[in-house]
N, C-alpha and C positions, 0 to 999 in steps of 0.2 A: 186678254192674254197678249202679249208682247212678242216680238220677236224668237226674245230671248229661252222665254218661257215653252213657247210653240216649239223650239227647236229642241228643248229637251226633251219637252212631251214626243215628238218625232221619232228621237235617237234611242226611247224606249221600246220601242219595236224592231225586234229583229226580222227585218224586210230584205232577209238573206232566204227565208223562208217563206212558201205560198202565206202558213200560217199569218206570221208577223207584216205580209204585205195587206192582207185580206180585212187587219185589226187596223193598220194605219189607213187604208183607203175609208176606212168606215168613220175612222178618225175626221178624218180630213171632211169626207161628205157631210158629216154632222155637224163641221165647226163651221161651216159656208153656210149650211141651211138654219144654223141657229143668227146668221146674221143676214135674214132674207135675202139670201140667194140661192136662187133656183140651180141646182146640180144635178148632171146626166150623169148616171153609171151606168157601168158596162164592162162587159169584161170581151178579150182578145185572148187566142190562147190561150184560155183557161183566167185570165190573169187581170186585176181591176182595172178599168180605165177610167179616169174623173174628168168631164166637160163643166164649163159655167160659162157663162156671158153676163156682160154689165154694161150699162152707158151705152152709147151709140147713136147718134143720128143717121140717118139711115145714107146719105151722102158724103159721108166723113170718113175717115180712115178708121182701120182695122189692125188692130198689135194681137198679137198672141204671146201670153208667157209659160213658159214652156218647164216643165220639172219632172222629177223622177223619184217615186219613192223608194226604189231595189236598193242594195249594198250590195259589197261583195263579203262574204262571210267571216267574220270572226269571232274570239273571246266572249263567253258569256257577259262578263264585267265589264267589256266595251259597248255595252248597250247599256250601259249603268251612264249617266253624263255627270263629266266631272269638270268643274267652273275652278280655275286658276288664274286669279286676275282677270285680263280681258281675256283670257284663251276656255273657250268650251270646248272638253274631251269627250270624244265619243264614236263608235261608229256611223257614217255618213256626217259628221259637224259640218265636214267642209264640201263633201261629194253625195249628196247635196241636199241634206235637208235641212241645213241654216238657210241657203239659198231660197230652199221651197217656203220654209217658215216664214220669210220677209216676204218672196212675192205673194203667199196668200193674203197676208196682212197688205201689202200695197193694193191689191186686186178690190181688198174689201173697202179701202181710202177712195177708189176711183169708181162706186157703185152707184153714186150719185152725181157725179158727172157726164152730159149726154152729148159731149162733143166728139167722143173718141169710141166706137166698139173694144172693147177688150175682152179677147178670150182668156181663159187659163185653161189648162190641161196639162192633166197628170197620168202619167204611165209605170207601169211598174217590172217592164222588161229593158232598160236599159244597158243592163250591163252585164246581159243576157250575149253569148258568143253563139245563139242557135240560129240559122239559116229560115230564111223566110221573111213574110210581112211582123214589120213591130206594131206594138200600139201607135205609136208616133206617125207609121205610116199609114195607121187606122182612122187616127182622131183627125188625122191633112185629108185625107177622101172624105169627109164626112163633112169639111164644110168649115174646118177650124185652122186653116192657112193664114190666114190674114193679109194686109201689106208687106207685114213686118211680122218677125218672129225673133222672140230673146229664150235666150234655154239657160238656165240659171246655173250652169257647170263653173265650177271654181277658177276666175281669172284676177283675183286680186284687185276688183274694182276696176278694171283694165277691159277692154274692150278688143274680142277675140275674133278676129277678122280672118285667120287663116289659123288650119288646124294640122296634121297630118294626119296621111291615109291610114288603113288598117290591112294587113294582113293577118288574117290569124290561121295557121297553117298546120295541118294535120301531115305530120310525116311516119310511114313504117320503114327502117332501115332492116335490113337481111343479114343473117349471119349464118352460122352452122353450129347445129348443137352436137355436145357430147361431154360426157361424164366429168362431174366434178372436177376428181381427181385424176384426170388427164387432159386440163383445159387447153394444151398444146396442140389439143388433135379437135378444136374446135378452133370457130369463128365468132367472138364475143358481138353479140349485137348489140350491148349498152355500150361497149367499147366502142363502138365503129358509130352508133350518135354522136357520141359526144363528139368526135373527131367532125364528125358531119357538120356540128353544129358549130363547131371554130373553122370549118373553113365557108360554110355560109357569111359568119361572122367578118370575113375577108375578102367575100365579094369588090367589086368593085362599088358598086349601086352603096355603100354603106363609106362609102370616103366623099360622098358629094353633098352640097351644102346649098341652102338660099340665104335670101335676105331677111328671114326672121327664123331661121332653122341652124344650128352647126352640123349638123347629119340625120342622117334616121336612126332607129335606135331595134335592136334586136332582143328580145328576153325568150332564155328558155324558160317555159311555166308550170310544165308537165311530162312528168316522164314516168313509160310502165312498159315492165317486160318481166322475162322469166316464169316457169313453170312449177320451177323447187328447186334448193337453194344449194343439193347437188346436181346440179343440168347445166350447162353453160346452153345460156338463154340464145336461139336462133332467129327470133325478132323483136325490137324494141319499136315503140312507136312515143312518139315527142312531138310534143304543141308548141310552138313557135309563135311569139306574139311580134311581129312585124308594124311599127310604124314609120313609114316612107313618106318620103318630100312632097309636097306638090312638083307637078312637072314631071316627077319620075313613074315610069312605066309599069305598073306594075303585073303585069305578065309578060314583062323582060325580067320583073323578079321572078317571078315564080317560074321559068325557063332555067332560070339559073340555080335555082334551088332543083329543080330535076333533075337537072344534067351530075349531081354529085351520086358517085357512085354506089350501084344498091341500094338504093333510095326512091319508094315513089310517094308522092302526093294522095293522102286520102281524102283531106278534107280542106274547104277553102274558107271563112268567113271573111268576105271582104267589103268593106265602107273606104268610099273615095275622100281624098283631102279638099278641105274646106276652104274655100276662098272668096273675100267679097270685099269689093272698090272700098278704100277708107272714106275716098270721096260719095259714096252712095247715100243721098239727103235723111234719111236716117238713121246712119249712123256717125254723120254729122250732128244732127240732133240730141242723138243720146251721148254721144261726146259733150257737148254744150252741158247736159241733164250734168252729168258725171262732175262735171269742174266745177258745179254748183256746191257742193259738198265734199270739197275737202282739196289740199293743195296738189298740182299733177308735177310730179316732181320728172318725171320720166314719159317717155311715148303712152297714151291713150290705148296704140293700138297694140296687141300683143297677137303670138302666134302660138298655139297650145300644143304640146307634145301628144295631148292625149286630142281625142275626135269625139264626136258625137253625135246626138240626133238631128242636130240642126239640119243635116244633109236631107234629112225627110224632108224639109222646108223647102232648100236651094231645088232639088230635083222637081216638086212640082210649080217653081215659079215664084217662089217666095223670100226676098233676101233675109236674112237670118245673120246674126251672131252670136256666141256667147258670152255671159258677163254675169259674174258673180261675186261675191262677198269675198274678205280676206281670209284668209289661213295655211294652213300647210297640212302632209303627213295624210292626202288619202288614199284609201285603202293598204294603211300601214298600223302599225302597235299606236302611236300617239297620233292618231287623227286629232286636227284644233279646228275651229271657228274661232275667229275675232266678234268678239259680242258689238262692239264699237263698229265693227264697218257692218254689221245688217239693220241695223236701223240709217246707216247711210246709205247701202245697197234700196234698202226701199223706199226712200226719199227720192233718191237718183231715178229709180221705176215712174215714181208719181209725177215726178216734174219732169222727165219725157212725156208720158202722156202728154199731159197739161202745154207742152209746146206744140207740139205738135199742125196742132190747131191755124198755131201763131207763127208758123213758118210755112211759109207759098214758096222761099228760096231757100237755097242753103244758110246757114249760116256763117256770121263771120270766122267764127270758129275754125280751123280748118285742122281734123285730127291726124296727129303728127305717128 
């Protein structure tokens, strides 16, 4: 089974649900151990977790690949996968079970290699917004950190050195109710959100910029209020998906998001932004892997709007990136995979290992 193939088989489970995550983990554990590899399962929070190990000398270096079988929910028919030219349609194509489909296919190319340990590990609460330990920060306590760690989130063959932070923010705004038809002698509290939520949007902290960033970026993603449709509704409460710069404070954010009138803060989910040296000898390395396969017309390194688990990594001592296959449109109507770049994405895998070995210095390389 090919890249290609595995990513469909993947994108037929809807892994928006326990069910459909429960079918693909089982998936996955099957396809590893019908190709003699030994696979831990385990569940977190109710929820599957997949270990494996391969190769290793026992003085050699340690990589972990790191993936995620959750989605965020859609369309029945978007679990259907739908191949148009080089673009495969479907839910997760490109976030990220093309990703996962290549690195278990790389994982099983490097089984018989005993120069390099390589983990993989699989979680199925990624893109989970609940408070608490994740898998990710299950499978790093247990011994599956490595030197190095790749999380296979969609960067275009690009190598994601810095990410931004997350706010995800639980606001109830206050109003005053009273009868439909006299909504004059009330205080609208959808009205007085939204208001809330453009002048958040006006902050200052949201006009400021780095050097792989133009700003943070603000989405409202949820909104509920009202009792009956004649009440003029006295509280609205709205979820606020905050992603903020490296550098920037973010409880100067959330200060500032308090401080707007009638407004308090219920809930916080927050992951810090991602950053790590382009010059760091692995991901030098895996820059070198990347140019093996295909022309780098543009910077190596890139900076990703969205965030991820790599942070499990960076926080217990482990430098991390993310680096994943091409495509576009996730968690949107026409999610794609590029069928053409996962069989380069996992080539790029195999021949970092495979360097690995063969670099005591940096290399010449130097990712721009």
């Amino acid at each position: 089974m090919d890249e290609r193939s595995l990513t469909e088989r993947l994108i037929t489970y809807d892994t928006s649900t326990l069910e459909g995550m429960q079918g693909a983990a089982a998936f996955v554990y099957g396809w590893l151990e019908a190709r003699d590899i030994e696979v831990k399962g385990d569940r977190h929070n109710g929820l599957p977790v997949l270990a494996a190990t391969v190769g290793g000398a026992s003085k050699g270096p340690t990589v972990t690949l790191h993936g995620h079988l959750d989605v965020v929910p859609a369309h029945p028919e978007q679990f259907e996968p739908r191949l148009d030219g080089d673009r495969l349609f479907g839910r997760g194509a490109y976030d990220m079970k093309g990703g996962l489909a290549a690195m278990m296919c790389a994982f099983r190319d490097l089984a018989d290699q005993d120069a390099v340990k390589v983990h993989f590990v699989c979680v199925c609460d990624e893109e989970s917004d609940e408070k608490g330990t994740r898998g990710t920060d299950y499978v790093v306590e247990r011994g599956y950190a490595g030197d190095f760690a790749i999380t296979g989130e969609p960067t275009n063959l690009r190598v994601g050195v810095q990410a931004k932070g997350v706010l995800a923010v639980g606001l109830e705004v206050s109003g005053r109710s009273a009868h439909g038809s006299t909504p004059w002698l009330g205080d609208n509290a959808v009205l007085k959100a939204v208001d809330v939520f453009r002048s958040i949007e006006s902050l200052p902290f949201t006009r400021e910029s780095s050097d792989m960033f133009d700003r943070p970026s603000i989405s409202l993603g949820r909104i509920a209020a009202g009792d009956a449709v004649n009440q003029v509704p006295d509280l609205c409460k709205i979820d606020l998906d905050i992603r903020y710069l490296p550098g920037q404070d973010p409880d100067a954010i959330l200060e500032a998001i308090a401080s707007q009138q009638d407004t308090e803060i219920a809930k916080v989910f927050h992951r810090q932004p991602i950053v790590i040296s382009r010059d760091e000898p692995h991901v030098q390395v895996l820059a070198e892997a990347v140019s093996k396969f295909g022309p780098v017309n543009e910077s190596i390194a890139v900076g990703r709007d969205g965030t991820s688990e790599v942070v499990s990594f960076i926080n217990a001592g482990t430098p991390a990136v993310e680096f994943g296959p091409i495509g576009d449109g996730h968690h949107g109507p026409e999610e794609w995979v590029s069928v053409d770049s996962l069989d380069r994405y996992r080539e790029a895998l195999v021949e970092f290992v495979r360097l690995l070995p063969q670099r005591s210095r940096k290399p010449d390389l130097k990712i721009a």
